[in-house]
C-alpha positions as CSV (number, residue, x, y, z in Angstrom):
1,X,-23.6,-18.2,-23.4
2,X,-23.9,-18.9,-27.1
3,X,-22.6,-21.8,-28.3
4,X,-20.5,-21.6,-32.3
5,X,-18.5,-24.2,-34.0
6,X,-15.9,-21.5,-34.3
7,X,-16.0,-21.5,-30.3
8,X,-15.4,-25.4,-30.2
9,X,-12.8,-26.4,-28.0
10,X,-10.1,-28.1,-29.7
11,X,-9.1,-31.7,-28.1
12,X,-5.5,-31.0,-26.6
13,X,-3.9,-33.6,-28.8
14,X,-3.4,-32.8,-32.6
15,X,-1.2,-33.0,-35.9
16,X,0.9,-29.9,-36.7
17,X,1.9,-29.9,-40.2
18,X,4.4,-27.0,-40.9
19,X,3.3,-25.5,-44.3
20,X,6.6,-23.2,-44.9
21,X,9.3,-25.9,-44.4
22,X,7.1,-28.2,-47.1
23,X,7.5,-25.1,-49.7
24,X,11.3,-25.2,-48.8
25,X,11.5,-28.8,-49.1
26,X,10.1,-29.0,-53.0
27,X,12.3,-26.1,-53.5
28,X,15.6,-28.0,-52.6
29,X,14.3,-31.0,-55.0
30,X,13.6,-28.5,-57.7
31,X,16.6,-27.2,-57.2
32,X,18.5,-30.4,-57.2
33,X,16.9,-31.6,-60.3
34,X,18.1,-30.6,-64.3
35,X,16.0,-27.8,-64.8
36,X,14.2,-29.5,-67.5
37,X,13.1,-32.7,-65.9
38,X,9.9,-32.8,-64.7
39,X,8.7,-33.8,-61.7
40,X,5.6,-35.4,-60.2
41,X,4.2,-35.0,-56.5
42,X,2.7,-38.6,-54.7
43,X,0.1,-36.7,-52.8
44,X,-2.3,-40.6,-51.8
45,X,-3.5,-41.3,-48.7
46,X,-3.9,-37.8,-47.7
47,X,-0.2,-36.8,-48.8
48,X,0.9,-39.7,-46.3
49,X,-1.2,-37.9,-43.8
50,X,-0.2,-34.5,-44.4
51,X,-3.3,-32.9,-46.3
52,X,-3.4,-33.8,-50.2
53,X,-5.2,-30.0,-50.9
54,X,-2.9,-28.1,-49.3
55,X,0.3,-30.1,-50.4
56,X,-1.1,-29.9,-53.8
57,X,-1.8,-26.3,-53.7
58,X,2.0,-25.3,-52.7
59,X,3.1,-28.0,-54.9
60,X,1.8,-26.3,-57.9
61,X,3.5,-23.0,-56.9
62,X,6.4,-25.2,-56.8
63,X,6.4,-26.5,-60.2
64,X,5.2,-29.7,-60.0
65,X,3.8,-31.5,-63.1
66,X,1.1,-33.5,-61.5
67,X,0.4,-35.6,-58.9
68,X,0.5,-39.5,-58.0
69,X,-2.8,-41.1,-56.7
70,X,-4.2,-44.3,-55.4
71,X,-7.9,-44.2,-55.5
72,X,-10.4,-42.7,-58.0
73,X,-11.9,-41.0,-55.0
74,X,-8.4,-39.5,-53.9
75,X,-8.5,-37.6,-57.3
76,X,-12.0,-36.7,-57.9
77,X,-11.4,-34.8,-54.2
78,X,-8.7,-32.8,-55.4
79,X,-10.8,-32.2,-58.9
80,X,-13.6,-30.9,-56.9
81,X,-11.3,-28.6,-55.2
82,X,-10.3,-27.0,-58.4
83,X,-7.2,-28.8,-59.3
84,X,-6.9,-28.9,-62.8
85,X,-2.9,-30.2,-63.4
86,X,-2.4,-33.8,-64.5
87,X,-3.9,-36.4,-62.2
88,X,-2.1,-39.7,-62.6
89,X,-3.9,-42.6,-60.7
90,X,-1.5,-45.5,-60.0
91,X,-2.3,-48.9,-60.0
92,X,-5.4,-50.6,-61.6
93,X,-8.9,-49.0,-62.5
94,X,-11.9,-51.5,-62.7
95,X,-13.6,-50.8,-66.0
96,X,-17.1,-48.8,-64.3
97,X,-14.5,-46.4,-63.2
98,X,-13.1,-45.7,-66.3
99,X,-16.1,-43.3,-67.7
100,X,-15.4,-41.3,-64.3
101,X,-11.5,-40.8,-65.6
102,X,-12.1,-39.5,-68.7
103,X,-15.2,-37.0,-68.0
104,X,-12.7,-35.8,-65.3
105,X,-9.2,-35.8,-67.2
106,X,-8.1,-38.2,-64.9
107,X,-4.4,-40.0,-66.6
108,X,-4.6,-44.0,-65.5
109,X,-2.3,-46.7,-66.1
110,X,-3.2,-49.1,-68.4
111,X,-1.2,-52.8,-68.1
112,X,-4.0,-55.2,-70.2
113,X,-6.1,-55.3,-73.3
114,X,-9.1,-55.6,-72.1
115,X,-8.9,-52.0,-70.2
116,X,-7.1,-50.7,-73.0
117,X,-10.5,-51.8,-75.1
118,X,-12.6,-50.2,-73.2
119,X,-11.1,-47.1,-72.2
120,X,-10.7,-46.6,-76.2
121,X,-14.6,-46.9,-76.6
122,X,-15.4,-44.5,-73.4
123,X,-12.6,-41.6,-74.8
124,X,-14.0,-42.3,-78.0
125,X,-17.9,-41.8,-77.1
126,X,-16.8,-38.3,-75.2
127,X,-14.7,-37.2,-78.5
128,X,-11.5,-37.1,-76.6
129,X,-8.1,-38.7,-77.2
130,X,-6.9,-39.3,-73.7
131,X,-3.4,-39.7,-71.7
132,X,-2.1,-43.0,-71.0
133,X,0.6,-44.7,-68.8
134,X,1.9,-48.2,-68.9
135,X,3.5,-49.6,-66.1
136,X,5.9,-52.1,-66.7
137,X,6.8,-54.7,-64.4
138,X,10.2,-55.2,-63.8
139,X,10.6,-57.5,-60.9
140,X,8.6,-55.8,-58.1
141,X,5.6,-58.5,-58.9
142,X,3.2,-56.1,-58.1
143,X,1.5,-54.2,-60.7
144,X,2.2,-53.9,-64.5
145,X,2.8,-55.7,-67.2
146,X,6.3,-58.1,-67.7
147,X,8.9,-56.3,-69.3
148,X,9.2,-59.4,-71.5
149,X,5.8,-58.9,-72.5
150,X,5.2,-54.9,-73.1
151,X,5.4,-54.2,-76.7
152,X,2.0,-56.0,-78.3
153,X,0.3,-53.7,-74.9
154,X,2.0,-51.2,-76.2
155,X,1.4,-51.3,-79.8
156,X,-2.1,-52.1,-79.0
157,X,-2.6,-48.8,-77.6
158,X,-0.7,-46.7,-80.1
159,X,-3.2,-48.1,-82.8
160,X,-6.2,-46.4,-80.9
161,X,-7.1,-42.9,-82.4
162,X,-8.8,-42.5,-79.2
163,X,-5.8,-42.9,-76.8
164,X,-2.1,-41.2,-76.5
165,X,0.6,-42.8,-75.2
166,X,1.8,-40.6,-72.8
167,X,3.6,-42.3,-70.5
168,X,6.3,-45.9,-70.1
169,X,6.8,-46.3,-66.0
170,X,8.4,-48.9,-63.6
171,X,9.0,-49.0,-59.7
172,X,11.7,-49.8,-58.2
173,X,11.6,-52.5,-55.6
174,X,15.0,-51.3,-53.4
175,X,16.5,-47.9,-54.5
176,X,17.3,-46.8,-51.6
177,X,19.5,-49.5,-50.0
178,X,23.1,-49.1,-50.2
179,X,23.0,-52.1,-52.3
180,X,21.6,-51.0,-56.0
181,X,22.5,-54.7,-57.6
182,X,18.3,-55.3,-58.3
183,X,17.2,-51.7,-59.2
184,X,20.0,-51.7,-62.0
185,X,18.4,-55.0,-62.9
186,X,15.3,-53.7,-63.2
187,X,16.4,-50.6,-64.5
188,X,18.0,-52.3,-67.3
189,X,14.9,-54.4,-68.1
190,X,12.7,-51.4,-68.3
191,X,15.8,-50.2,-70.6
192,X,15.1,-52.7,-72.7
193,X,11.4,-52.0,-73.5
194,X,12.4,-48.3,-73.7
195,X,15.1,-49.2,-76.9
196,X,12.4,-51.2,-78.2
197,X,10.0,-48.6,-78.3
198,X,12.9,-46.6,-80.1
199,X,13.5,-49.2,-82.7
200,X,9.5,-48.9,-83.8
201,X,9.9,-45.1,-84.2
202,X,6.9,-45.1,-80.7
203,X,7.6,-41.8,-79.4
204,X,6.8,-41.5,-75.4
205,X,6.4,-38.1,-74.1
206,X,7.4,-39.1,-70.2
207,X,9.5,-42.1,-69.2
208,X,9.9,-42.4,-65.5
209,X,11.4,-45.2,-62.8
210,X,12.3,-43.3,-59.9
211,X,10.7,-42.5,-56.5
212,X,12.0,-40.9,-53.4
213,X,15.0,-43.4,-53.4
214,X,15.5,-43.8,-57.2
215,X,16.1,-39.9,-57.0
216,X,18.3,-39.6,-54.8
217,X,20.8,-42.4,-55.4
218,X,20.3,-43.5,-58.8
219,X,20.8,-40.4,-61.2
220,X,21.0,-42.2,-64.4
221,X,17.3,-42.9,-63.9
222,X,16.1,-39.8,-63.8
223,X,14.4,-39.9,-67.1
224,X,12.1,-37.8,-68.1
225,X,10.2,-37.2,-64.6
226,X,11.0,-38.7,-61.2
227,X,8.2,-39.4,-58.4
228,X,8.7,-37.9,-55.2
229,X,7.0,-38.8,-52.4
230,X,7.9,-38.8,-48.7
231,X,11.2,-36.7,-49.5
232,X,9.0,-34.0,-49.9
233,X,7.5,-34.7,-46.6
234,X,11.2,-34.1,-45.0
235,X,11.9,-37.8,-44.5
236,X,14.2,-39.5,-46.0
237,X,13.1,-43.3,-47.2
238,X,16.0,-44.7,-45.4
239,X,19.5,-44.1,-43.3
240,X,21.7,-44.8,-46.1
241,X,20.4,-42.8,-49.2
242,X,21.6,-39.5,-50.4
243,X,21.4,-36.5,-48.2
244,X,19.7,-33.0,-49.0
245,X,20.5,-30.7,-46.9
246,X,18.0,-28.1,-45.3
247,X,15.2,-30.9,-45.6
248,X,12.9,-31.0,-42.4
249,X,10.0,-32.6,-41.3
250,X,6.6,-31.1,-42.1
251,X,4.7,-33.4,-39.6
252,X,5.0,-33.2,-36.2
253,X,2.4,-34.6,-33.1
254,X,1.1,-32.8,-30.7
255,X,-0.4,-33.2,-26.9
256,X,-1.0,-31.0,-23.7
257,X,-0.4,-32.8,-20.6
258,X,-3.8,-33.3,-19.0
259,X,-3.2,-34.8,-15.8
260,X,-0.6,-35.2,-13.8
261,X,-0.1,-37.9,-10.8
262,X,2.6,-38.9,-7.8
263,X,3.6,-42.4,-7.2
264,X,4.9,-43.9,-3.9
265,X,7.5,-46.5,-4.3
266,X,5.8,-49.8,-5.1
267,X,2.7,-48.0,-6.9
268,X,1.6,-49.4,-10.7
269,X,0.4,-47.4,-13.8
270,X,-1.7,-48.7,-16.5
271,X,-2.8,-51.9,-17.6
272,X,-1.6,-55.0,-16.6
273,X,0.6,-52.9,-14.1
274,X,3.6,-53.1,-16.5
275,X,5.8,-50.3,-14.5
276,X,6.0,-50.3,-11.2
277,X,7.3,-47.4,-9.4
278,X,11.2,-47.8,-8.3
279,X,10.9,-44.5,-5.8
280,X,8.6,-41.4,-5.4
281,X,8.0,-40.4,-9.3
282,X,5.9,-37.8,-10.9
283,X,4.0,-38.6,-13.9
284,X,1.8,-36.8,-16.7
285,X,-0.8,-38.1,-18.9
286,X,-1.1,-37.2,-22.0
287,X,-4.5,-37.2,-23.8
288,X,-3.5,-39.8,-26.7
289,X,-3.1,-43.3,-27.4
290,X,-3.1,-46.6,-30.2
291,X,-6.5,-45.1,-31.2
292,X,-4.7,-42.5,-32.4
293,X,-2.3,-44.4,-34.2
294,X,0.7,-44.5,-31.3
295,X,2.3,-47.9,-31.3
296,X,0.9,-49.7,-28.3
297,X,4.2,-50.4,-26.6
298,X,5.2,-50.8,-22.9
299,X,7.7,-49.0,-21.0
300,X,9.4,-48.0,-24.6
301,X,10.1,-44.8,-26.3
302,X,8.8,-41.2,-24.7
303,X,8.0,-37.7,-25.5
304,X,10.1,-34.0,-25.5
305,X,8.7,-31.6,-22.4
306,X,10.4,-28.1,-21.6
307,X,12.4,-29.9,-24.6
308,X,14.0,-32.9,-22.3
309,X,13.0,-36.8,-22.9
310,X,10.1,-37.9,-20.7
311,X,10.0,-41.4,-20.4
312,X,7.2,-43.7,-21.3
313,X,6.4,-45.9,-18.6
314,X,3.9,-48.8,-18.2
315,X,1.5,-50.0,-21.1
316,X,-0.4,-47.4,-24.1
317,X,-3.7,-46.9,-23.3
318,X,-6.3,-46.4,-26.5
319,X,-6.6,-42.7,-25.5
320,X,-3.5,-42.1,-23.3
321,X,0.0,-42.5,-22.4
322,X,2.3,-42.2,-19.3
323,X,5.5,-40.4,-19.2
324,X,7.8,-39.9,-16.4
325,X,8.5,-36.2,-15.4
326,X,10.4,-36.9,-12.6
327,X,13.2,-34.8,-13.7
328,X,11.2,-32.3,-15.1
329,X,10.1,-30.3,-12.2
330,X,9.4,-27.5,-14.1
331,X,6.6,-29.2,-16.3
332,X,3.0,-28.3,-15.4
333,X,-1.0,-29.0,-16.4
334,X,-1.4,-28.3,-19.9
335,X,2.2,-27.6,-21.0
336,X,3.1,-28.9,-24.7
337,X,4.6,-32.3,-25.3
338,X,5.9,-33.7,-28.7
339,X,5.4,-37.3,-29.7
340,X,7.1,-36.8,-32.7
341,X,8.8,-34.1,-33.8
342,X,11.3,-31.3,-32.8
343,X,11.2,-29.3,-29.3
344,X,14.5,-27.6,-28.2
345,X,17.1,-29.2,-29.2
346,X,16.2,-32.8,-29.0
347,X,14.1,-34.7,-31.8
348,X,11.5,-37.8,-31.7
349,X,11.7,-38.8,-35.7
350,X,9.5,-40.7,-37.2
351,X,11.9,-43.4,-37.6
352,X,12.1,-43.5,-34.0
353,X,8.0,-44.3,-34.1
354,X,8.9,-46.5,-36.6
355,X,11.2,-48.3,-34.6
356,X,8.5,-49.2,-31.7
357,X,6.2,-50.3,-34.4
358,X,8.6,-52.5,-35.8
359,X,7.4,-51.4,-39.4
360,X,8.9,-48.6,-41.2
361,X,8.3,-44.5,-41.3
362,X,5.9,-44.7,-44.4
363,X,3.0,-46.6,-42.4
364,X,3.7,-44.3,-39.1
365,X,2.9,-41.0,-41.4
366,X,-0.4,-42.3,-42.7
367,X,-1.1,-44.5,-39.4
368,X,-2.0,-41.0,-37.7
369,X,-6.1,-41.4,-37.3
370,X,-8.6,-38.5,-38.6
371,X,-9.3,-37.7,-34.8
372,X,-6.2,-36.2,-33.9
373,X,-7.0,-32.3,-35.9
374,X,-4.5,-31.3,-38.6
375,X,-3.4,-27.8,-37.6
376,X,-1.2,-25.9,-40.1
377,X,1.2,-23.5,-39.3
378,X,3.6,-21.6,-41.4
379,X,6.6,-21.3,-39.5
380,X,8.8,-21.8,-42.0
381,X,7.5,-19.0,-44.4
382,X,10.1,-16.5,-43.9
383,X,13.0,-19.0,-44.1
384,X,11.4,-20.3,-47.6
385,X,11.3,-16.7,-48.8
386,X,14.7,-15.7,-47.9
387,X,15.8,-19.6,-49.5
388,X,13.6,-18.3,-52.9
389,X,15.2,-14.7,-52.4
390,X,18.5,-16.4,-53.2
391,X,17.9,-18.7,-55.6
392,X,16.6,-15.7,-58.0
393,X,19.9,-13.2,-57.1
């Protein structure tokens, strides 16, 4: 027998990431939006797990305007891949990484002289007169420049041949609460810089404040361009913003039951023998665990088989976890269980996950480790046609 990596056998425990109900996703935003606002795609950390390549790649179809990055390596990767629409990289750049963003067209954020300084020299010495944003800080803290404090930044970069002002940002700290008392405060800071740039005749191409949340709940935002991120992953940031209907997950996890075992009353399962059995029970063990990312919980939370809730019982293991399939008679070696997702009609969210991690469904999305494969499927294909069908009669 001849062994090939095409051959492999693939681990029974994996990432299903469906590529058809992403398309349908950005085309509900699209179609929510004016038709003249434009609209840029968060695609770091992997697309919050889901693949940055391929989410870019339908994105573009889709009529996105560029895409929101973290890292200098994050954008060079999607470069390399051929991706030639506007890269913006969010945050702060150290100045050696500033040649690498102009060679490679790379749009950063600029908040202080000294970087404006020196990416003026670099764009000069390659002949180029390069894209720019400036975040302003509004009262998230983080980064940016105070509002109170934006216009000599500004002006600063206006007066260098070898730079365009492209872009006047903000973030919002809490869009998407039902409470909007702070992101109108900020909103009306970053207002403030905005009238000022008007009153000095400093034209800005794209002004933009709003993620996920800001797009959905606060409309007189919207500028020029909003940012969306998870929305277009099918989650919405919380329980109280705006609904779109049709959205739907694109993630969902994956295992095969590998082993399955019968407990007498009195018997234990897992570490530090945290369930104990009340009466004969059937269990399965699934091949995944908190090295996969799973929240180590006991005795919380479960998983969908033959699409009914399977218990998890006792302590998570790094590679495995114990569900209860008792009243499942019907589940067998190998059969598919969802950790998160959809199966029948019952639904683990990843809000649920979020829930036994005590954190929120942002970090569960990119918490999922490289060792659990990313299989893409295009089950919603046909459904995103017939969506795009309509929208053009």
């Amino acid at each position: 027998m001849k062994l090939h990596f095409e051959n492999f056998p693939q681990r029974p425990a994996w990432i299903e990431l469906d590529l058809g109900k992403l398309r349908r996703n950005l085309q509900l935003i699209r179609r929510d939006l004016p038709r003249d606002m434009k609209w840029l795609a968060v695609v770091k950390d992997e697309a919050y797990g889901h693949g940055a390549l391929d989410v870019a790649r339908i994105a573009i179809e889709e009529g996105a305007w560029g895409f929101g990055l973290s890292t200098l390596e994050e954008a060079m990767t999607l470069r390399d891949a051929g991706i030639t629409a506007p890269l913006l990289l969010l945050g702060e750049r150290r100045e050696t990484e500033l040649e690498w963003c102009v060679a490679h067209n790379l749009t950063v954020c600029v908040n202080e002289p000294h970087n404006v300084r020196a990416l003026a020299k670099i764009a000069a010495r390659f002949g180029k007169q390069v894209p720019v944003h400036v975040k302003i800080h509004t009262g998230m803290s983080r980064y940016g420049v105070r509002w109170d404090e934006a216009l000599p930044l500004i002006e600063q970069i206006v007066a260098e041949k070898s730079l365009r002002l492209e872009g006047v940002m903000t973030h919002f700290s809490q869009s998407d609460e039902t409470d909007k008392t702070f992101a109108n405060l900020q909103f009306a800071r970053f207002s403030e810089v905005l009238r000022a740039l008007e009153q000095r005749k400093i034209s800005v191409k794209l002004r933009h404040a709003c993620n996920s949340g800001g797009f959905l709940d606060l409309p007189h935002a919207h500028l020029d361009m909003v940012r969306v991120g998870i929305l277009m992953y099918g989650v919405f940031p919380s329980s109280v913003c705006r609904r779109i209907p049709g959205i739907e997950p694109v993630m969902s996890v994956k295992a095969r039951i590998a082993a399955i075992q019968k407990l007498k009353p009195g018997e234990v399962v897992g570490y530090g023998m945290r369930y104990t059995a009340p009466g004969e029970r059937r269990i399965a063990v699934l091949p995944i665990g908190y090295g996969d990312g799973f929240p180590r919980v006991r005795n919380q939370g479960g998983t969908l088989i033959h699409g009914k809730r399977a218990p998890l019982i006792g302590g998570i293991a790094m590679d495995a976890l114990m569900v209860d399939i008792t009243d499942i008679p019907e589940a067998q070696m190998w059969d598919e269980a969802v950790i998160m997702g959809r199966q029948g009609g019952e639904e683990i969210t990843v809000h649920d996950i979020a829930k036994l991690k005590n954190s929120v469904s942002y970090e569960v999305l990119t918490s999922w480790r490289l060792r659990l494969r990313r299989k893409s499927v295009d089950g919603g294909q046909k459904a995103a046609r017939q969506f795009e069908a309509a929208e053009l009669r």
